[in-house]
C-alpha positions in Angstrom: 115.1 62.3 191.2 115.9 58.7 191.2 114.8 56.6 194.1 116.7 54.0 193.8 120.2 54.8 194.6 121.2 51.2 194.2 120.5 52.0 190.3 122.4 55.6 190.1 125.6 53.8 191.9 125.4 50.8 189.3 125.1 53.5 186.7 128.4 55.7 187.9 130.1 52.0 188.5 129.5 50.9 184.9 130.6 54.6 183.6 126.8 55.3 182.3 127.0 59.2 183.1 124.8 59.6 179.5 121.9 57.8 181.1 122.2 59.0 184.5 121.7 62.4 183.5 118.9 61.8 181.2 117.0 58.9 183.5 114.9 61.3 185.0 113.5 62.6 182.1 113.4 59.2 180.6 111.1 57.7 183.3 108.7 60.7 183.0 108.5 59.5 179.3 107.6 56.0 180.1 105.4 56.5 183.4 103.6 59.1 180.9 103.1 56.2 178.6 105.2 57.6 175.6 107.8 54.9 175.7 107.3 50.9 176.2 110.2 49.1 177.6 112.0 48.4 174.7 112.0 51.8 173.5 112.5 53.7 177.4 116.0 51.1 177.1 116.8 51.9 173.0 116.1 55.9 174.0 118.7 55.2 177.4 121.1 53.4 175.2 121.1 56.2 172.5 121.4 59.0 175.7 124.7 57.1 176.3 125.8 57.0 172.8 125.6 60.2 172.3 127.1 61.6 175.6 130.4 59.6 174.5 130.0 60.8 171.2 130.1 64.4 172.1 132.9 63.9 174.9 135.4 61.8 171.9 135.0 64.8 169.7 135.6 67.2 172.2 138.3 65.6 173.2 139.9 64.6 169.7 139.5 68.7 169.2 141.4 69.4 172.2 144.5 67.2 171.3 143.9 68.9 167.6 145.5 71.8 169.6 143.5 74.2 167.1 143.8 77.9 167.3 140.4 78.9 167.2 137.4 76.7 166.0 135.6 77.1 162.7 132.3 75.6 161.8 131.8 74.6 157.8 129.1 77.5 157.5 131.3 80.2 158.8 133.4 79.3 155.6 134.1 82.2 152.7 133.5 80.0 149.7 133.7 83.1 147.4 137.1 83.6 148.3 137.8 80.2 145.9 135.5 79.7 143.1 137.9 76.3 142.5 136.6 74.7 145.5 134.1 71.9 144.7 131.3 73.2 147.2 129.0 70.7 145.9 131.2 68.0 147.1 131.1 69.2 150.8 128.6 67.7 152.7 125.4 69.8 153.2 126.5 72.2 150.6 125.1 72.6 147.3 126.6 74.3 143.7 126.2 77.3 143.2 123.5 76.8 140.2 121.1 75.5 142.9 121.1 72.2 141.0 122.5 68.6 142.5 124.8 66.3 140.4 123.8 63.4 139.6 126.2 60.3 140.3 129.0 59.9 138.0 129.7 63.5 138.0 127.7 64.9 135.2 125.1 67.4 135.2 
């Protein structure tokens, strides 16, 4: 728990909720000597980052107004050969072989 509530107010105030929720864990790191000071602040920073990263895309999905959500590995990719599956990120061809750039082999 953070002992400072002078800090966790400052934090809500400055709309921080991605490094109040990790802090905790993030000051176990550093007192246990895993991160410096630089690093405890880049790790906080990221915490953040991500947190309003997550929340955008959740958000951009709800306004999307989708009926039901899909994820790209739940896709039937048999169901059109004509696709270009090696175009889609994280999906190969189905030879098992990459392309190199410019489209060719």
């Amino acid at each position: 728990m953070i002992a400072d509530n002078g800090l966790r107010e400052s934090l809500r105030t400055l709309k921080l909720s991605g490094m109040l929720e990790t802090l905790d864990a993030r000051l176990a790191q550093a007192r246990g000597g895993e991160l410096g000071h630089l690093e405890f602040l880049q790790v906080l920073c990221g915490d953040e980052i991500a947190r309003r990263d997550q929340a955008a895309f959740a958000r951009r999905l709800r306004r999307a107004r989708f009926d039901e959500q899909v994820a790209v590995e739940g896709f039937d990719f048999g169901a059109n050969p004509k696709l270009p599956a090696a175009q889609i990120p994280g999906r190969r061809a189905r030879s098992g072989r990459r392309r190199r750039p410019g489209g060719r082999g």
